[in-house]
N, C-alpha and C positions, 0 to 999 in steps of 0.2 A: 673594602666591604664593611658595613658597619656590624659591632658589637651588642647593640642592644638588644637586652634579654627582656622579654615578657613571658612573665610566668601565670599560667592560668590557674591561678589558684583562685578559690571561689572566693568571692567578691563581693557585697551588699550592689555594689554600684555596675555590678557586670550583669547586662543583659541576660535571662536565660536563654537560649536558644531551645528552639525546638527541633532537634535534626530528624528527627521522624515522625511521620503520622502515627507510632508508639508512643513516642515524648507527646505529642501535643493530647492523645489521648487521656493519660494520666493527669498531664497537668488539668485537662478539663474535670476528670473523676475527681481530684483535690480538693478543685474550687468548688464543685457540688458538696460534697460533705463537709466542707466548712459552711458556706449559705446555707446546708440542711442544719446545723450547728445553730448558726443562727435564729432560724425561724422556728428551730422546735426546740431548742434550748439540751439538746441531747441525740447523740449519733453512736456510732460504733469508731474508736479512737482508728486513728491511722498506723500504718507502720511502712516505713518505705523501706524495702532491701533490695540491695548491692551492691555488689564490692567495691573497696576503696578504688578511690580515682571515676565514678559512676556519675557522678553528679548528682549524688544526696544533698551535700552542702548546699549547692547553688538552687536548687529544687527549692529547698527548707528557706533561704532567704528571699525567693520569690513569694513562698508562700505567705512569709512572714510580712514581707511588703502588700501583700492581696489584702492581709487580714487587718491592717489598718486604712487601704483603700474604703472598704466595704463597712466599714464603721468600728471595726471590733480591735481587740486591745495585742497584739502581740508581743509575747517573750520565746525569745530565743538565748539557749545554754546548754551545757554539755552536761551530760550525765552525771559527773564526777561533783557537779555544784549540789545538784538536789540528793543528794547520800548522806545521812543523818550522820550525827556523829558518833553516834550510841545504838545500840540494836535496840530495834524493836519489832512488833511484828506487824503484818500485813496491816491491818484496821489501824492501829496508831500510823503507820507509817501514810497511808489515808489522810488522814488529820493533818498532820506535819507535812505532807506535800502542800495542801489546801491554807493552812497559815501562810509557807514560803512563798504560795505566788499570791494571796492579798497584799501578805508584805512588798511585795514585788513592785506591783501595782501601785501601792502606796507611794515607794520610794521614786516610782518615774515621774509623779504627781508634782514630786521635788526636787525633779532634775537630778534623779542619782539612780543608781543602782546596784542589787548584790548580787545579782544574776548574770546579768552581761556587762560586755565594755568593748570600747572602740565604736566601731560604725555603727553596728547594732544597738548601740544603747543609744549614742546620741540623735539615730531614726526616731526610734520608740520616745523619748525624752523630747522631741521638737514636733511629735504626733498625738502624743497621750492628752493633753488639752484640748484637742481638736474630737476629742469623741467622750460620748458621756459616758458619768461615772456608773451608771449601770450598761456597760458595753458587755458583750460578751468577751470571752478572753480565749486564745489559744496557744497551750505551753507544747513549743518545738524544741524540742532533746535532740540532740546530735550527738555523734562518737560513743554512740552507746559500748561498741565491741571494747571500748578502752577499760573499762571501769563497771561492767554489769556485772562479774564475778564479784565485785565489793557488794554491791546491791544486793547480791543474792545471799551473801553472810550476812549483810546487817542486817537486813529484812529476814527475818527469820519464820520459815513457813517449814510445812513437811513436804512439800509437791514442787518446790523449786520456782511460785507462783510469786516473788517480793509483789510485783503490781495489780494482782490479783483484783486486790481490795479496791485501789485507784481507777483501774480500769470498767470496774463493777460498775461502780459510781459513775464514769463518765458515761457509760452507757443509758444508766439512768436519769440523768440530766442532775445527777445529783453532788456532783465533785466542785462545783463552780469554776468551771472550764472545760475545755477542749483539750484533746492529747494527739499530739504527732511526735511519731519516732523513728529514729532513723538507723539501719540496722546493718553494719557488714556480717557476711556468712557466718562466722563463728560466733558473733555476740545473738545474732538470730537463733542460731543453731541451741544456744543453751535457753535462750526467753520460750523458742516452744517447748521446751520440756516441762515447763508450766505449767498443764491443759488445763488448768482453773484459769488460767489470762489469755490462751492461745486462740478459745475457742469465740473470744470476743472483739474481735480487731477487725478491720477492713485492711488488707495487706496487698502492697501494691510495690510488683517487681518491676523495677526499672530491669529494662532491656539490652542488651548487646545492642551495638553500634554497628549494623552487617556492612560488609564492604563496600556493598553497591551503593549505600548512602553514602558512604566512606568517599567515592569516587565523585558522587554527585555533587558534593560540596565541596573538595579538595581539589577535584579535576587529577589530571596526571599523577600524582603524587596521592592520590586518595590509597590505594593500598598500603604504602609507606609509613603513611600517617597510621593506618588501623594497625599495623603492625608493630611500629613504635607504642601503640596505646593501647595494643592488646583489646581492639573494641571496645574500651571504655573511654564513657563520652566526656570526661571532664578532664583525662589523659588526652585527649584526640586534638582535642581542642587546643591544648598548652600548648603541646608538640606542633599543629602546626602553626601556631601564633610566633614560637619563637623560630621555626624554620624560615615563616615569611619575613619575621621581621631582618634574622641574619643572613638572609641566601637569597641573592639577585636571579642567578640564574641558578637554577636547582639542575640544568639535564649538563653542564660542566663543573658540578659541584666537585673541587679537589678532594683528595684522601686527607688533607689537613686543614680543611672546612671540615669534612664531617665529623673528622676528631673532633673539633671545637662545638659542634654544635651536639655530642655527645656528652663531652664534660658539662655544657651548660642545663640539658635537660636533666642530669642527673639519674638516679635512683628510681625506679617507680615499681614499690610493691616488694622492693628489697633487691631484685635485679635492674641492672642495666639496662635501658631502654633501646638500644644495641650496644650490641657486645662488641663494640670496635677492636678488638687485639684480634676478634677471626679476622678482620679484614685486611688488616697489617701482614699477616701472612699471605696476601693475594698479591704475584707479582704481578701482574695485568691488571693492573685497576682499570684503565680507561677502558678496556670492554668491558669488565665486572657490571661500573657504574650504571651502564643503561639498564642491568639487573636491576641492582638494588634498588633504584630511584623507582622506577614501574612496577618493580616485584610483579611481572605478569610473562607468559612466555613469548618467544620471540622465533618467526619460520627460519629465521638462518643465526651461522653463529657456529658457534664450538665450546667442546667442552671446557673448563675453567676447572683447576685446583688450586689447593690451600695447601701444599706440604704432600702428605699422602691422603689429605680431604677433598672430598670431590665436593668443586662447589656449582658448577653448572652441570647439569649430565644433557643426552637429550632422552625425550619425552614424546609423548603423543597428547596432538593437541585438537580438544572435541570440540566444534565451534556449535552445540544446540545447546546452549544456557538452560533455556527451559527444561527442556530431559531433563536434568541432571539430579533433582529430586527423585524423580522418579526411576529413574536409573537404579541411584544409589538402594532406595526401597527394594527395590524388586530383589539386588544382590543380597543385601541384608536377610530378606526374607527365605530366599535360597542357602546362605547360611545359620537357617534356624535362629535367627536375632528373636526374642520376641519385644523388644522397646525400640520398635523402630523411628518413633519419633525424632526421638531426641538424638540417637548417634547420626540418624539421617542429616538432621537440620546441622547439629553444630559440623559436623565432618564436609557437608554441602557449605558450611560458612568458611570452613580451611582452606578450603577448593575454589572457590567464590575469592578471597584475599591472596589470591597468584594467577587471577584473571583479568582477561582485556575488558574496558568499558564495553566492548560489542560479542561479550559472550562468550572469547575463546576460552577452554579451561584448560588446564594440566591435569593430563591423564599418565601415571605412570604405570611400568612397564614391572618394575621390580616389587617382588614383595615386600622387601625392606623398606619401601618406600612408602606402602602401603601401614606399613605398622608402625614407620615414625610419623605418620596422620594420623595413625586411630590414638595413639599418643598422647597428640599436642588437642586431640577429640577428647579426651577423656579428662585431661586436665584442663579445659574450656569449658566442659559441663560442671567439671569442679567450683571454678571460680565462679559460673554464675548462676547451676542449681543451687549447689551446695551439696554435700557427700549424703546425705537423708536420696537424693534423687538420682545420684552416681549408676548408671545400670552398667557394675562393674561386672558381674556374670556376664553379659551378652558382649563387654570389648573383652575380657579375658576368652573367654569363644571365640570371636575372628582372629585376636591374636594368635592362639593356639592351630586355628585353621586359616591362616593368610595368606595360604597358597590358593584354597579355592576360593578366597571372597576377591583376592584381588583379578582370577581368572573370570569370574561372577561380572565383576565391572566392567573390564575390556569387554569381552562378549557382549553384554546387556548395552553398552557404549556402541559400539559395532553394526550393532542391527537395528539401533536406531539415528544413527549417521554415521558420515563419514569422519573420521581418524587422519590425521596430519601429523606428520613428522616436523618434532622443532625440538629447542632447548626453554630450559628450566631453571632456577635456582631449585637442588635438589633439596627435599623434607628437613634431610639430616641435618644440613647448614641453615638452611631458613629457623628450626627448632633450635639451633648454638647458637645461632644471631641472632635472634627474638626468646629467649628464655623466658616463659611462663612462671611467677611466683609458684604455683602450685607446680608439681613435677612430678611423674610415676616414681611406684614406688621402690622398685629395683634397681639398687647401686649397680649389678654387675649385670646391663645387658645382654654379655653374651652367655647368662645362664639362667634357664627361666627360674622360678619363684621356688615351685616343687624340687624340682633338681638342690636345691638348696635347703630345701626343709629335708632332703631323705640322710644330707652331709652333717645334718643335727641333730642326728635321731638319735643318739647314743649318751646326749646330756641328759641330764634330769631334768634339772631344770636351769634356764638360760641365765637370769639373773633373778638378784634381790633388791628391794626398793624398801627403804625405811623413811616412814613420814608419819610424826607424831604419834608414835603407838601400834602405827600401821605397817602390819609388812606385807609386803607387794611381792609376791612370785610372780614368774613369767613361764610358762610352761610351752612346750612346739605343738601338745597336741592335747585329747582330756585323759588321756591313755595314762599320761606324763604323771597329772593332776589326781589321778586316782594313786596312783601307786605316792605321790609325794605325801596326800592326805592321811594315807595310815600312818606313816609316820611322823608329819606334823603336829597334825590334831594335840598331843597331850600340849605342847610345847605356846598352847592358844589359848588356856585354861583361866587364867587370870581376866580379871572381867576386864582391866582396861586394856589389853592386846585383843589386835584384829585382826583377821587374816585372809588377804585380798587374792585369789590366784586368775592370774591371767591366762586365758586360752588365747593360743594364735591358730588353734586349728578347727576343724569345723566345727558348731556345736552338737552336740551329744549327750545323751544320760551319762552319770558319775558315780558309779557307785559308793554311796560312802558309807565310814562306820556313824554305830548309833551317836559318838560323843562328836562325829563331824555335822552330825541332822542337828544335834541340839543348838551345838556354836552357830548354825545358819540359822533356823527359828530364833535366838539369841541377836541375830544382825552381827554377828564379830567374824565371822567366815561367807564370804562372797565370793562367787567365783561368774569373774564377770566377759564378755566373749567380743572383742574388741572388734571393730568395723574390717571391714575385708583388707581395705587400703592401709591399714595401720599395720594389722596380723603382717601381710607382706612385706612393709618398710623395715619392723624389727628382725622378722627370719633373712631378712638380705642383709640389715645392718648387723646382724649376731654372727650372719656366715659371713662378711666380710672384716670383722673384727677376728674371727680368728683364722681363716684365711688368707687373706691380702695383707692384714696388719702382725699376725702371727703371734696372738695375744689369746690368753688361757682364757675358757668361759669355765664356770658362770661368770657375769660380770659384777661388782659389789656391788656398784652405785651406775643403775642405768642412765640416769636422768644428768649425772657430773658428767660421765662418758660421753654422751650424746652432744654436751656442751663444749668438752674438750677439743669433739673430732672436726668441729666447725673450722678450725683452724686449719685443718689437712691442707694441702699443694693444689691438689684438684677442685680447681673451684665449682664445677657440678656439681661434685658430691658435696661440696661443704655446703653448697644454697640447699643442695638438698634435705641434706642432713639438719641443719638448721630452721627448714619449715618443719619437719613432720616432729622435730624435738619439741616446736612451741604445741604444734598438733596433741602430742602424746600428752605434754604436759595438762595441756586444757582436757584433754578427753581424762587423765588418773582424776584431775582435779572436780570432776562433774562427778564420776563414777563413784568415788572412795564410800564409805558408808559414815553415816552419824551414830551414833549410840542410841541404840536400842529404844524403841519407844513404842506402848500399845496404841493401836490406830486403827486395828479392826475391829470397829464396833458400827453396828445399825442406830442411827443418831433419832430416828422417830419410828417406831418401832408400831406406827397405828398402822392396823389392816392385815400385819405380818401372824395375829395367831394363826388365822387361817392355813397360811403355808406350815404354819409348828403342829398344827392339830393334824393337817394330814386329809383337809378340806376341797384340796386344789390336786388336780392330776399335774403328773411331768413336774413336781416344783424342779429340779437341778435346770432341765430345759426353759421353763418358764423363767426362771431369776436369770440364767443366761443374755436375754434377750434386754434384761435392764440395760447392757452397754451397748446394743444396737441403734447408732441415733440418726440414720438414714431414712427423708421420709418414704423414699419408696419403699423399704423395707415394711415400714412400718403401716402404710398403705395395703401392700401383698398382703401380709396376716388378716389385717382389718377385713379387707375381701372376702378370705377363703373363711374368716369367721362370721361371717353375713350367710356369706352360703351355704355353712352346714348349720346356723341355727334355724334358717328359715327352708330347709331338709325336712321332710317329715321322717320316712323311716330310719335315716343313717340318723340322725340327730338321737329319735326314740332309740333304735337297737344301742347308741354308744354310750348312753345314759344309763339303759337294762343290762348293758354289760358289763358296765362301772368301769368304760377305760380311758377315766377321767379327762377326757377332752372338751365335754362344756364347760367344767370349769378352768382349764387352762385357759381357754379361748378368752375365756370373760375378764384374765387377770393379766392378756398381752396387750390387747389394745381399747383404746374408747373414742368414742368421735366427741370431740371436744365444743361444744355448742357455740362457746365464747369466743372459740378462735375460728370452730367451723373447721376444725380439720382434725386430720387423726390424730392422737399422738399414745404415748405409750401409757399403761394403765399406772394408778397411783402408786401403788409399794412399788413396780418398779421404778420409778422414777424416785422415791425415795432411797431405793438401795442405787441406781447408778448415783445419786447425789453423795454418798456415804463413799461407794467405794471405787467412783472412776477415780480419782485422785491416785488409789493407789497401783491402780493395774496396770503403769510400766514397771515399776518396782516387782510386782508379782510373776510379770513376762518374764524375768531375768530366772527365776526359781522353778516357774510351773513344768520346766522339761526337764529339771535336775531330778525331780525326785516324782515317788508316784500319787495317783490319787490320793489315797489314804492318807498318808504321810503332805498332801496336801493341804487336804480338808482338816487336819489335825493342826492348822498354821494359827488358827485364831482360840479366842480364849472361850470367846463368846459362844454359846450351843447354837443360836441364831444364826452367827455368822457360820456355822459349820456349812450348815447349809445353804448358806446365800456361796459360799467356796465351789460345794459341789457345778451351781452354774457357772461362775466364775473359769474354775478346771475346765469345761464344755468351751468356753468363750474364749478366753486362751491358748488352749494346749487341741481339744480331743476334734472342736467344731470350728477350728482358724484357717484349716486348709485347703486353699483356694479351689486345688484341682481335684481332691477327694471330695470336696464339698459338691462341685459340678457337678464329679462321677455319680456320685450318690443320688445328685438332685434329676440326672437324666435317667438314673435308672427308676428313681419313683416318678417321674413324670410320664417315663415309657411306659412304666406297669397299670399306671393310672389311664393312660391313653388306651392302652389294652380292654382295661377295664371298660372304659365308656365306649370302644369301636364293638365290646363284647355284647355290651346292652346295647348298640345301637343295631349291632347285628343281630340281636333276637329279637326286638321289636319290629325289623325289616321281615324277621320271619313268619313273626305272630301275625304281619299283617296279610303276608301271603298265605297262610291257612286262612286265614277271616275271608281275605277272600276267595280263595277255593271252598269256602260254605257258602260264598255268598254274602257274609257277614253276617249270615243265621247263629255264626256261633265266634263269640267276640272275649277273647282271654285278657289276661290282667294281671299283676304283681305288684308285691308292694315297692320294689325298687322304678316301676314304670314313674310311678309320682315322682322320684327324684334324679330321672334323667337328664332334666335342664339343667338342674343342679350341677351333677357331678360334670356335662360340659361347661359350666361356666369356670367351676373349679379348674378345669385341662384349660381353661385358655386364660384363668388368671395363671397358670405357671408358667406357658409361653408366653403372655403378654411381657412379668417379670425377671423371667430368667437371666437377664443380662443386668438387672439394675437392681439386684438384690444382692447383698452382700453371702461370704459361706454360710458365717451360723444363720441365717433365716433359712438360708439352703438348706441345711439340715434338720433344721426343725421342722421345715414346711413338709422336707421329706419321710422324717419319722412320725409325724401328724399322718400322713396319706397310707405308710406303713399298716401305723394302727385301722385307719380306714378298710384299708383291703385284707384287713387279718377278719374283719368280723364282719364285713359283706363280699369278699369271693366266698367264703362256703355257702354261702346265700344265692349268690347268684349260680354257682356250681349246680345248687340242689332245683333250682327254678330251671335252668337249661336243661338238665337230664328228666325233671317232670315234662317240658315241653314238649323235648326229642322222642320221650317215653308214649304222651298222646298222638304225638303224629303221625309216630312208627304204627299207633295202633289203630287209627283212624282214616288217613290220606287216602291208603287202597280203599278202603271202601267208598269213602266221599268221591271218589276218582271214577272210579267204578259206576257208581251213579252218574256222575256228571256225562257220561260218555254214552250211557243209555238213554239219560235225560235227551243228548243232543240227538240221538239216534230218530227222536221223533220227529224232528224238523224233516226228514225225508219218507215218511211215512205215505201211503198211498191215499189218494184222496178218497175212494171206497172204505179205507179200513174205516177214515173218521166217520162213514158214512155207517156203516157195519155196527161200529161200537154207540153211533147215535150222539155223537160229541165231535166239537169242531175241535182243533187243533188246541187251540188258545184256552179253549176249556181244560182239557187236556194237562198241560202243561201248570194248568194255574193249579189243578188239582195234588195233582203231583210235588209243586216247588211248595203248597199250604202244607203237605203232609212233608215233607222234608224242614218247613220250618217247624212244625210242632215235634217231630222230634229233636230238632238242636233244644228247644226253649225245654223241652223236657229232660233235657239231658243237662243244661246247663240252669235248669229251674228259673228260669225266666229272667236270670240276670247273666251277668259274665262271668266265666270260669278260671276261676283264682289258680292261679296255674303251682301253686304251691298249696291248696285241700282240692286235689283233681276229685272226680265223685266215679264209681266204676265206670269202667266204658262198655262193659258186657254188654247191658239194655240197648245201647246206642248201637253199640252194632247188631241187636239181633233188629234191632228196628231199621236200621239200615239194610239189612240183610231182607228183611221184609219188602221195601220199596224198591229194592232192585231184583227182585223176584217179578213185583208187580209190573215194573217196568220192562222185563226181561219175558213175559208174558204178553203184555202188548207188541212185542218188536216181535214175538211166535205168531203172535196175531197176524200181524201187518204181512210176516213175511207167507201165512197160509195162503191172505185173500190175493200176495202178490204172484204164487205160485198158480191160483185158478184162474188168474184171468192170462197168464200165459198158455193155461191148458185150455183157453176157451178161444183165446187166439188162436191155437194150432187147430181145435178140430175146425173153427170157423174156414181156417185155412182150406182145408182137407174138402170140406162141402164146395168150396166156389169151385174147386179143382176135378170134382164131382159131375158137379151141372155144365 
């Protein structure tokens, strides 16, 4: 069998491939914002992320070839070339990128270059003549995650933005070039913390490789391959380039092929691309093999071990592919998941890569089974959300309850087909033989995370960390952290000591003393509250350090230690241990603080007396809403402020009241003529321009300490109060499900409100017409009942596409509304109820005498000398002049009622009169029955 290795490492001269209508997606979005590049000489820069082995490189050299197809000038280089050699900050650093690639350009002009070399240069260098010297140009950066922590020290900014400035620029056609970049998880993870460069990019996630393509293009061995490469497409691809090139027949592949074709693939991501020593313990290989090779389950068969490892069990096997999304959703949602997306999709991708081409999947039986997949789920979303996206609550959930989610799936599986008995390669071993770089974060699984925090509770604190000045506590919980505080603090006094304390436990207020609030206002005391997946890795690595290793805590030096224990026997733990140490390290290294520096200040300070004089209602609420940059959000307000200016009495009463809400209104939003659309009023957009840069920094503090102690953080009187919204925006108006609560319950009251007016206008019009409409009421709130339902249905229209703080504002806005028209409308319903009570009987009274006429005897009309009709018109003329007299000839203000006394004695009058006529009618109805009878009596006579 031959030897020959091809390695897919990307290539200038290697085809991209597009393996999915993902891939070919993106690649088309690419080529659009490069030709938009072109023709308008400015675009939003790219940033491509995914993890190593993804096919960024190969992407970036397609690109890079496009961009000289279509006329324009491409360089391609690593990160590490354009990094100055001298700090400087954002705007020079501007400058100095913009010389490097003229000079760039220069030098391909003459066959050289200081940017690249090898294939890429000599592309560029036998292309660059071939396009004019006013081409456009586009500079492709690769390897960023290597080398962006140097960028982000020499580029010296306060917001962690080094390309701020550059980015700025290319946006505005003003850099003289184009920018693509290319980004693995963690070098991403620290470039958005940026938001002065974050908020300007066009970012485009290359995708996992799902099996089913996997298969489609690999055929038989398509799961194999995804497995070996982990779903990533420039892995997938190697692996099976060198499998085809060295394996004739892959379904009699020996145990000493696959060794060899293991050594050749090497490494990828720092694990093994299989772990062949599990397989060496399999004495059955020749059944194994038709496992491994299909990785999908099989109807007949037996169970297989490794030692006392189970490596085949059996399983139940669900042949309706399709369900199984849905499946999954439904169990999810029966264990109160609430991100069902994503553990759906990737956990349906695990399930999906140990399936047949025609659908069949593996359904296990065991819960253990079920939790080494949520697992190898959790660290799949690792590698290709990134930990920002991780919805660690909701797998710590099913973990925790994996008896019902796994009972949830059979069942939901069950009732929507039939269940077949077969075999498997079981989780556990599929997870040993495919190791995921990324890995959970408990060394010791047969003890959960808690169980191990309670075996810690008696340190103070776990370890110390000293880094230039800095010391690093690590504390289990803030319990820890309070009680270490008091007696730290004096020992931090020196301005060039800082003092870092780490929480591994939930966060919570801290109470400190007054010299520990100063050193934080100071920046030399931080106490910072480290990602869930971290918090976990150290309380497992702290409790197996002095448990399994039987080693004294605190530990001195965490970051040696961590380095040390890489070495250990157990090679899980050591790959383990050896990601989350590069993890920790990059997360102290992003977290630690600089030296103190004043940064909260309002930089144009025109329009803001207003807010200092005390001109503007709600300022703390109003400057809040500066960091809202949602447009729906900012639509919503815009709305419900259209509708109470163009209000007549709610408008007049909240202006007569003084509770300042026209002029909030006036200083949240403004429709913008130029752009034609809403956007946010001027100061605030000068205060978010001033101080969104700094409100991650602020998130870390605004739950440490209280208001007061908040707003006391800047120097500035200005800023005091631009803090107070700030504290709102942060801390009192950021959460989600109180936000809701709050927002349905003023919605609901609101709704009350308008079903209240709509119900006393349904009533006023049923009295109008039981008069007739002789007598026609009125209120000043009638004029604004459009209103306040257009208001009730801008809150339903938005309620799902509004962020909390608009939530709450919109809610304490409507608060104030119904504080100063429910007694209003209170006092208008009880005057209403007060006239009807005094009125209805008698108008009633009437109406019923009134109709009594219609059967009146034709003699009476004849009696009285008036036909019916006359009658009638008489009577409804003298029933309208007393409404009009009562209500003086116009409509009756149902809030200045006028007595009702007159009206009813004058009612009382007409139903006298009417009550009079029906004595009449019923006399002459009585004599002509008396005239009937004697008539009677006479024929009876004669």
């Amino acid at each position: 069998m031959p030897k020959e290795i091809i390695s897919y490492e990307a290539d200038l001269d290697q085809e991209y491939k597009k393996l999915t209508k993902k891939h070919e997606e993106i690649t088309d979005e690419l080529e659009k914002a490069i030709l938009e590049y072109f023709k308008a000489g400015k675009s939003k820069p790219i940033t491509i992320q995914g993890p190593y082995g993804s096919g960024k490189t190969q992407l970036l050299y397609y690109l890079f070839k496009f961009t000289y197809e279509k006329g324009g000038v491409g360089i391609y280089t690593h990160l590490e070339k354009i990094i100055p050699s001298r700090k400087m900050g954002p705007l020079e650093y501007a400058n100095y990128l913009k010389e490097l690639v003229d000079e760039e350009v220069s030098l391909l002009r003459k066959n050289d270059s200081k940017l690249m070399s090898g294939k890429v240069k000599d592309f560029a260098v036998s292309r660059i003549n071939q396009v004019g010297d006013n081409s456009k140009i586009v500079l492709f950066v690769d390897e960023i995650e290597q080398q962006y922590k140097l960028l982000d020290e020499t580029v010296e900014t306060d917001d962690h933005s080094p390309m701020r400035e550059v980015i700025a620029r290319v946006n505005k056609g003003e850099a003289g070039f184009y920018l693509v970049l290319a980004f693995a998880p963690v070098s991403f993870y620290e470039f958005s913390k940026g938001e002065a460069q974050t908020r300007r990019y066009l970012p485009v996630l290359l995708p996992i490789v799902e099996p089913k393509t996997s298969r489609e293009y690999f055929g038989e061995i398509g799961n194999l391959v995804w497995w070996m490469g982990r779903g990533r497409y420039g892995w997938m691809l190697r692996i099976y380039d060198i499998l085809n090139a060295n394996v004739s027949n892959i379904n009699g592949i020996s145990k000493k092929e696959l060794q060899d074709i293991c050594r050749n693939i090497g490494p990828i991501g720092g694990v093994n691309a299989l772990e062949f020593e599990m397989i060496e313990k399999i004495d059955d290989f020749n059944n194994f093999r038709d496992f491994v090779v299909r990785l999908e389950p099989k109807g007949r068969g037996g169970e297989i071990h490794a030692g006392t490892l189970q490596v085949v069990k059996k399983c139940l096997i669900y042949s309706n592919q399709r369900q199984i999304l849905e499946i999954l959703e439904k169990s999810l949602r029966e264990s109160k998941v609430s991100k069902l997306a994503d553990i759906s999709y990737y956990l349906s991708i695990i399930l999906d890569a140990i399936s047949t081409s025609d659908g069949k999947i593996s359904l296990f039986t065991d819960p253990d089974d079920w939790r080494e997949q949520l697992t190898m789920t959790e660290e799949i979303i690792l590698e290709f959300e990134g930990e920002g996206n991780l919805p660690s609550e909701d797998l710590k959930l099913l973990q925790d309850n994996i008896l019902d989610f796994s009972y949830n799936i059979r069942k939901n599986a069950e009732a929507s087909g039939e269940l077949m008995e077969g075999f498997c390669i079981t989780p556990k071993f599929l997870h040993t033989l495919f190791p995921f770089p990324i890995s959970s974060p408990n060394l010791i699984p047969d003890k959960k995370i808690d169980e191990q925090r309670e075996n810690l509770a008696d340190q103070t604190y776990l370890s110390r960390e000293e880094d230039n000045g800095t010391s690093v506590f690590f504390f289990l919980n803030a319990d820890k952290i309070k009680d270490s505080l008091t007696q730290e603090s004096k020992n931090y006094l020196k301005e060039t000591k800082v003092l870092v304390a780490v929480n591994l436990g939930s966060k919570k207020d801290v109470e400190k003393s007054k010299l520990a609030q100063w050193l934080e206002r100071q920046r030399r005391l931080m106490i910072i509250h480290t990602p869930r997946i971290l918090s976990d890795f150290l309380v497992s690595f702290f409790y197996w350090t002095r448990n399994d290793r039987k080693e004294s805590l605190p530990i001195t030096n965490l970051l040696e230690k961590l380095t040390n224990s890489q070495s250990i026997f157990d090679k899980s733990k050591a790959r383990k241990i050896a990601y989350y140490n590069s993890r920790i390290k990059e997360y102290l290294k992003s977290e630690l603080p600089r030296s103190p520096s004043p940064k909260y200040t309002l930089r144009d300070k025109t329009g803001f007396e207003e807010f200092r004089a005390g001109r503007v209602g709600f300022v703390p609420e109003v400057i809040g809403f500066s960091f809202v940059d949602s447009r729906n959000d900012w639509e919503a307000v815009y709305k419900f402020r259209s509708e109470f200016e163009t209000s007549q009495f709610i408008r007049k009463e909240s202006a007569d009241r003084k509770t300042g809400l026209p002029t909030a209104f006036e200083k949240l939003t403004v429709f913008d003529k130029k752009i034609k659309s809403v956007s946010k009023g001027a100061v605030l957009k000068r205060i978010s321009d001033s101080f969104s840069k700094n409100l991650s920094d602020l998130t870390e503090v605004v739950n440490e300490i209280s208001k007061d102690e908040f707003v006391s953080i800047p120097a500035d009187l200005d800023s005091e109060r631009i803090f107070e919204g700030i504290y709102l925006y942060l801390k009192e108006w950021k959460d989600p499900s109180k936000a809701e609560e709050k927002f349905r319950e003023a919605k609901s009251k609101w709704g009350q409100f308008k079903n209240r007016i709509s119900e006393l206008s349904k009533k006023m019009r049923e009295f109008e017409k039981l008069t007739d409409n002789c007598i026609l009421l009125t209120h000043r709130l009638e004029k604004d009942e459009t209103k306040i339902a257009k208001i009730g249905k801008i809150l339903d229209d938005y309620q799902t596409k509004i962020s909390p703080y608009t939530k709450f504002l919109l809610s304490t806005f409507i608060e104030k509304l119904l504080e100063i028209i429910e007694p209003k409308l209170d006092k208008i319903e009880k005057s209403f109820f007060s006239l009807k009570d005094e009125l209805e009987d008698k108008i009633k009274e009437y109406k019923v005498k009134f109709g009594d006429i219609q059967s009146f005897e034709d003699d009476t009309f004849v009696w009285i000398n008036k036909n019916q009709k006359e009658i009638q018109r008489e009577i409804i003329q003298n029933f309208k002049s007393i409404c009009q007299k009562f209500a003086k000839g116009g409509k009756i203000d149902l809030e200045n009622i006028l007595d009702t006394e007159l009206f009813i004695e004058d009612m009382k009058e007409i139903i006298e009169k009417l009550q009079t006529l029906v004595r009449i009618n019923e006399s002459i109805k009585q004599c002509k029955e008396k005239t009937q009878k004697i008539n009677e009596k006479l024929r009876n006579w004669r």
